[in-house]
C-alpha positions in Angstrom: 82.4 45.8 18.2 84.2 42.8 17.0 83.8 40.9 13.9 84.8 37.1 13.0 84.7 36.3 9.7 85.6 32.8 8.3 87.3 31.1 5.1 83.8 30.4 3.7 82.0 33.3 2.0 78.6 31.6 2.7 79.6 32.0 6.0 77.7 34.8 8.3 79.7 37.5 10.1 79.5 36.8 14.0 79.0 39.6 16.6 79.9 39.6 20.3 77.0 42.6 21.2 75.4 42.7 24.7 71.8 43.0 25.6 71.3 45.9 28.4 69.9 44.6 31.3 66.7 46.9 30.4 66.6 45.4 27.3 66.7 41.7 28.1 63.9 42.4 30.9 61.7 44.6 28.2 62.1 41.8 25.9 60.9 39.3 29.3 58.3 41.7 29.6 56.9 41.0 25.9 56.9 37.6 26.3 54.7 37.8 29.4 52.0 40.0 27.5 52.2 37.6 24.5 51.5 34.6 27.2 48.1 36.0 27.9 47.1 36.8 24.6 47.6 33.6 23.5 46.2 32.0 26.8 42.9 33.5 25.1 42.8 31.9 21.3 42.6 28.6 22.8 40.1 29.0 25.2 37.5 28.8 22.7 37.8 25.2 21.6 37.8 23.9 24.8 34.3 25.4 25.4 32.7 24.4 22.3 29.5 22.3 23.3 29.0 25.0 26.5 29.1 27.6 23.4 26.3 25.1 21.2 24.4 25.0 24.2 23.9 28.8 24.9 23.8 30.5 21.9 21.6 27.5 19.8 24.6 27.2 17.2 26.4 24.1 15.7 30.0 23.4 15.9 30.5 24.4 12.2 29.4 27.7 12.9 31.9 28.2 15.9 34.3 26.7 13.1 33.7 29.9 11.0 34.5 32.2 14.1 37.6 31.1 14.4 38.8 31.5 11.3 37.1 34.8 11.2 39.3 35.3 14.1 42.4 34.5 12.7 42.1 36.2 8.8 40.8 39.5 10.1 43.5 40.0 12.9 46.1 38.9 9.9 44.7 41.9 8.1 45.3 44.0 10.9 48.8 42.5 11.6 49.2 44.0 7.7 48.8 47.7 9.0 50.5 46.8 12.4 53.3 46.1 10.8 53.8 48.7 8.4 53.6 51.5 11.2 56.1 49.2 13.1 58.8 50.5 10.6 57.7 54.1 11.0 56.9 55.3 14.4 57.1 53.7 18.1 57.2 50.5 18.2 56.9 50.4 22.1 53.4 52.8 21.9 52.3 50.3 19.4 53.0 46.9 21.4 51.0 48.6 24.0 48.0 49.6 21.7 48.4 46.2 20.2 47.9 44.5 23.2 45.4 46.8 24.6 43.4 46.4 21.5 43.7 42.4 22.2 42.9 42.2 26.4 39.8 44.7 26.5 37.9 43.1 24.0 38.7 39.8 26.1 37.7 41.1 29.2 34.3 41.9 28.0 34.2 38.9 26.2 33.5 37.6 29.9 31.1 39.7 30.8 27.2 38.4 30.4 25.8 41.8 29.4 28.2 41.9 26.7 28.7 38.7 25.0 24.7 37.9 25.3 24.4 36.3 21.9 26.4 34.6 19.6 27.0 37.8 17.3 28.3 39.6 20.5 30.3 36.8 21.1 32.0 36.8 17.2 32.9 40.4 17.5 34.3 40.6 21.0 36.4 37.1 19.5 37.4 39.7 16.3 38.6 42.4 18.2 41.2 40.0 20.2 42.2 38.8 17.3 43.1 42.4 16.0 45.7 42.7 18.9 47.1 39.7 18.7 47.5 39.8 14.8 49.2 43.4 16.0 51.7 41.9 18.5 53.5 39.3 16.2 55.4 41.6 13.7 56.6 44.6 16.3 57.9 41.7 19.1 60.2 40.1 16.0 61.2 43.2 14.9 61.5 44.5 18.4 63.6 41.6 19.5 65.9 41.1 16.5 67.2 44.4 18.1 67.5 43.5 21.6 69.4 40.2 20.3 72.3 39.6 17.4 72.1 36.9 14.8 74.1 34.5 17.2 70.8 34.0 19.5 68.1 34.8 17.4 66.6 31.6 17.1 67.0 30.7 20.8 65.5 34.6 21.5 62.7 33.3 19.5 62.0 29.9 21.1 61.8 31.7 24.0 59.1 33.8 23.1 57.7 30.4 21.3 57.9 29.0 24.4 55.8 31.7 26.1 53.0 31.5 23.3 53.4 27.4 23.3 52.4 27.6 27.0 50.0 30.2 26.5 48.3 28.0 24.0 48.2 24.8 26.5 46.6 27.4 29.3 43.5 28.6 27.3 42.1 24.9 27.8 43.3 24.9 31.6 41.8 28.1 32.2 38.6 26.9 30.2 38.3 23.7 32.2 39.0 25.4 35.9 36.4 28.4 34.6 33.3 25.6 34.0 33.8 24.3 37.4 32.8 27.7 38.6 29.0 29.2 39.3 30.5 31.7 36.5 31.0 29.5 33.9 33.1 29.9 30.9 33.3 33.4 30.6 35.7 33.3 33.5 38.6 32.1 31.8 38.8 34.8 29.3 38.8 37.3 32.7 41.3 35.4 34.0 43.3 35.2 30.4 43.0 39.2 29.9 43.4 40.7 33.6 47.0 40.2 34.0 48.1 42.1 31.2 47.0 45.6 32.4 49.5 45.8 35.1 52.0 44.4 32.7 51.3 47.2 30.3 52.1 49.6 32.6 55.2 48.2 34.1 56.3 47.6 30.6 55.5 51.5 29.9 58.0 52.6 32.4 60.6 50.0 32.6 61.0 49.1 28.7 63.6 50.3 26.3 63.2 51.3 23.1 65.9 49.7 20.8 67.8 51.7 17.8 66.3 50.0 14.7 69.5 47.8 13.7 71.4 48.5 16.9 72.5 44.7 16.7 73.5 44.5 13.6 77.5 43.5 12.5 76.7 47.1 10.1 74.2 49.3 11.3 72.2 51.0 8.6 71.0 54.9 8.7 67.3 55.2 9.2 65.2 55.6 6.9 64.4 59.8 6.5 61.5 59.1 3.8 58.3 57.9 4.1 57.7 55.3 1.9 54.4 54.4 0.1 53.1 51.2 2.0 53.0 49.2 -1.8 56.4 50.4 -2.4 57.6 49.1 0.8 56.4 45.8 0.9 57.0 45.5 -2.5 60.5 45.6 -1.3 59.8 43.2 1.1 58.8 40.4 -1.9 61.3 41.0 -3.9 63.2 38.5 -1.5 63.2 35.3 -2.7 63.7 33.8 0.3 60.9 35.6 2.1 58.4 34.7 -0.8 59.3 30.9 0.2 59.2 31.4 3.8 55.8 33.5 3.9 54.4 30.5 0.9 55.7 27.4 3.4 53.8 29.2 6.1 49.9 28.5 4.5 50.2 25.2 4.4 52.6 24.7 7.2 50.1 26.7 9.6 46.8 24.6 8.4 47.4 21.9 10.6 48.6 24.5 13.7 44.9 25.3 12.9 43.1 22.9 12.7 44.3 19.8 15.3 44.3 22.7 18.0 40.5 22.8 17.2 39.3 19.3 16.8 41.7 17.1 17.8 40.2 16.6 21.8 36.9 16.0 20.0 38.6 13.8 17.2 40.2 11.4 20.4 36.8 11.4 22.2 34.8 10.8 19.4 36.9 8.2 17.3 39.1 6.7 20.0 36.4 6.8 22.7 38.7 8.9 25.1 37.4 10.4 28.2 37.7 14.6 27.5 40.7 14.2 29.9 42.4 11.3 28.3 42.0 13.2 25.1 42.9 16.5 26.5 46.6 15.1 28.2 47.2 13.7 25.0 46.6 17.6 23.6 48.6 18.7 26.5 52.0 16.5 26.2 52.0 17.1 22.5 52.1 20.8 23.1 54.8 20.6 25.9 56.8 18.5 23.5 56.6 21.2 21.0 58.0 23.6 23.2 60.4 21.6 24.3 61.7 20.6 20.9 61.2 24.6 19.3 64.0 25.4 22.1 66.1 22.6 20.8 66.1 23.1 17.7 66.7 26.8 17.8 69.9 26.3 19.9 70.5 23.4 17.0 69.9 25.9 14.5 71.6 29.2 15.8 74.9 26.8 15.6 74.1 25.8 12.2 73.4 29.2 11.0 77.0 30.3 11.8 78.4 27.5 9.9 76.6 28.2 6.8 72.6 29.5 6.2 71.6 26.7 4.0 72.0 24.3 6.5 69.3 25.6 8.8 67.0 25.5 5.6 68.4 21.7 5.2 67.8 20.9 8.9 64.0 22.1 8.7 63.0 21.0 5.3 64.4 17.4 6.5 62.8 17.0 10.1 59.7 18.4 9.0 59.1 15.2 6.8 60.7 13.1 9.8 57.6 14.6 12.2 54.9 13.1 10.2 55.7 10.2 10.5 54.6 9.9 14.4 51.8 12.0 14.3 50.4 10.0 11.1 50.6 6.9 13.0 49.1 8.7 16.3 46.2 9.7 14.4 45.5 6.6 12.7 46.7 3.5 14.6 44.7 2.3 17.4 46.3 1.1 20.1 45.9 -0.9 23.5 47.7 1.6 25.7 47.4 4.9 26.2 51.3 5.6 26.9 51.7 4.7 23.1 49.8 7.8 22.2 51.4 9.4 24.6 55.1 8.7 23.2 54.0 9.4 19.6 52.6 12.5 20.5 56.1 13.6 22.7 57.6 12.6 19.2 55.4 14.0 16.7 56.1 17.5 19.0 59.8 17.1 19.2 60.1 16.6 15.4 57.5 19.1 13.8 57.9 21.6 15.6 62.0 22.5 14.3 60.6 25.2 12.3 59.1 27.6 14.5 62.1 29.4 15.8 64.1 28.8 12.8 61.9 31.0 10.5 61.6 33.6 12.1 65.8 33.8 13.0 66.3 33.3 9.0 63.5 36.1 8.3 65.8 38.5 10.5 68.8 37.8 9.1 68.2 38.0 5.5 66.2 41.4 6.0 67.5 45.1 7.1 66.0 46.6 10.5 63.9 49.0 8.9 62.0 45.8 6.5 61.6 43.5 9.5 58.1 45.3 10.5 56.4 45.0 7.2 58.8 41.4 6.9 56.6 39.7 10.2 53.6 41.4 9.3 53.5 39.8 5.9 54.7 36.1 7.3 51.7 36.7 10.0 49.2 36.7 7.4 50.3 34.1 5.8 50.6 32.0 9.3 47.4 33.3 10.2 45.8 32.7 6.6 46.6 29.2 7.3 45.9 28.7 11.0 42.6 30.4 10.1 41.3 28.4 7.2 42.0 25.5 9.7 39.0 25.2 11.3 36.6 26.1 8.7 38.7 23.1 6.6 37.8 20.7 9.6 34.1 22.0 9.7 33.5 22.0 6.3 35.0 18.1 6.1 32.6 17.1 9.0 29.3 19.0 7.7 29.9 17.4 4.4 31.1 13.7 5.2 31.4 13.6 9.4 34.8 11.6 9.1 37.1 12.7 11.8 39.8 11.0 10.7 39.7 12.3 7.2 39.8 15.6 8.9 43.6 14.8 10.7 44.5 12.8 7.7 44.2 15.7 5.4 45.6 18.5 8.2 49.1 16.1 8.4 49.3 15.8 4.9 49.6 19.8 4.9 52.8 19.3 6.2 54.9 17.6 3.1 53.6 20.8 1.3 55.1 22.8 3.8 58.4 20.9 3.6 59.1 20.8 -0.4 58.2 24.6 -0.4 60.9 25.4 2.8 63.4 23.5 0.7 63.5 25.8 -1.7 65.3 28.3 1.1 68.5 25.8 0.5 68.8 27.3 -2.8 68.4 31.6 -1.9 68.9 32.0 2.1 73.2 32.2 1.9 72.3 34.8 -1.5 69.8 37.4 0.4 72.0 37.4 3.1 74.8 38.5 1.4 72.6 41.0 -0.3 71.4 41.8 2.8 74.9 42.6 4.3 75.9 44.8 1.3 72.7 47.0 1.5 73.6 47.7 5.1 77.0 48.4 4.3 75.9 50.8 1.4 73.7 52.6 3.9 76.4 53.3 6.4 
């Protein structure tokens, strides 16, 4: 292995390690199965009145689903993650995604979901799986990949969820042109990913905890107490920030997701698919922009940390600019919403990939489980609250825009809380890199 070290002692050590070819396809493999799962949470809000209709409930209550959704599977990502740093981690992506596509399946199935409280659980039990898969892929691919490409390695897998995430609605729209209805899409959503467990259970590798590393640690040979070991996980200062940006950052991830097509029908007078393609290019543009700024912050990373925290801090505030004036300036054509929200997605989305490449690089291999199962429940915590936020807003005063107003605003919090990573990120590396080196 080779190691480049520069003059500045901020500066990260580089490594020149190679993916397998069984590694770079497991890791392809992952990002496939994450696809579907996250083709799922989104069906949901598409289907919202067709759900009103049939089970006789309001939209508020649908509201409270979804965030029941989203906190329970965090709690779940908790336990997910801890076992991530102790046994398999490929036997537990497979029960992880398991748990997530049965419950899916049957959430499309009549006899099953036949009332709303069906409905809820079947909705719970996803969320268990995919609350599971988010802190053993991170962990899994910060092994497959070296600190060089661990934002781009990222992106792609944000990419995979980002598209994911503009499916649901797809799949929801094609399923309620069916004699089937709506439970279709989430047959549709969860079917693929039982071949692509299996094929992942014969063709995947399963990576040496740290096997990418400049120094690669022992293992651990004791069995720490799970409050020890994510004690260990906050005394990192810059993981308390990163984990404390993510509430408030993750609020309006949330909530737009949920109301915003009804927001641009309701207060713009959009048809559902004006307001929908307005949904739609905002989402490709945050795919688009998560690659580019992962690439954009890989480089910066190997000049010094800091200035990844500097990049995200500062573009963060830059994105709310457009989507503030998408949400609240009316205008005569839609190709101006249309160019605010390819903006507002460009811009806002620069943290995505960037976290979670800082979050592996200030953390040893055997942390990074409990590390990503920690940040999940604090991403889920806030994506979660989301819709109850948006529900409670329109039970108590019916103001859509109110509702957007106060999800962007969620955002400057976000930003003067990642700033605080200028300050630590460069000091919990180093410590990182000398516990490594004192584990040798």
């Amino acid at each position: 292995m080779e190691v480049k070290m520069t003059n500045n002692t901020s500066s990260l050590p580089q490594t020149n390690i190679q993916s397998s070819f069984r590694d770079k396809l497991s890791l392809v493999l992952i990002v496939f199965m994450s696809f579907f799962l996250m083709a799922d949470m989104y069906i949901t809000p598409a289907i919202i009145p067709e759900l009103s209709e049939e089970y006789g409930v309001n939209a508020d209550n649908i509201g409270w689903a979804g965030t029941a959704f989203m906190l329970l599977g965090a709690v779940m990502g908790l336990a997910f993650g801890y076992f991530n740093d102790k046994v398999s981690r490929k036997k537990l992506l497979l029960i992880a995604v398991a748990v997530g596509e049965v419950p899916c399946f049957l959430t499309g199935l009549p006899g099953v979901t036949y009332n709303f409280e069906m409905f809820v659980l079947m909705r719970t039990l996803t969320g268990f799986g995919i609350g599971g898969i988010y802190p053993i892929t991170f962990s899994l691919l910060s092994d497959y990949v070296s600190d060089k490409n661990r934002a781009k390695a990222s992106a792609f897998v944000d990419i995979a969820w980002g598209l994911g995430i503009l499916s649901g609605p797809i799949l929801a729209s094609y399923a309620l042109s069916t004699d089937y209805g709506w439970r279709l899409a989430f047959i549709m959503a969860a079917v693929p990913s039982f071949p692509l467990i299996l094929i992942y259970w014969f063709v995947a590798t399963e990576p040496k905890r740290g096997q990418s590393e400049v120094k690669q640690s022992k293992p651990e040979t004791t069995d720490k107490l799970i409050v020890s070991g994510f004690k260990t996980v906050l005394s990192n200062k810059t993981n308390i920030l990163l984990f404390l940006q993510g509430i408030p950052g993750s609020i309006p991830w949330g909530l737009l997701p949920f109301w915003i097509i009804t927001f641009f029908r309701e207060e713009r007078g959009f048809s559902p698919e004006e307001a929908t393609m307005i949904w739609e290019v905002f989402g490709i543009a945050t795919v688009v922009g998560g690659l580019m700024w992962a690439v954009f912050g890989d480089w910066l990373f190997q000049k010094r940390a800091k200035y990844v925290a500097i990049l995200c801090s500062t573009v963060i505030l830059l994105g709310m600019l457009p989507e503030y004036l998408l949400l609240n300036v009316v205008f005569d054509e839609m190709s101006s919403y249309l160019a605010l929200g390819v903006m507002g997605g460009l811009f806002i989305s620069v943290a995505s990939s960037n976290v979670r490449a800082l979050l592996m690089n200030v953390n040893v291999p055997e942390q990074r489980g409990r590390v990503f199962s920690v940040y999940n429940f604090a991403d889920s915590i806030g994506k979660g609250i989301g819709p109850a936020i948006g529900g409670i807003i329109l039970a108590t005063t019916s103001d859509y825009q109110l509702m957007v107003n106060i999800a962007v605003s969620f955002w400057l919090i976000c930003a003067l809380i990642f700033a605080g990573t200028i300050f630590t990120v460069e000091k919990d590396r180093e410590a990182m890199l000398k516990q490594q080196n004192s584990n040798r």
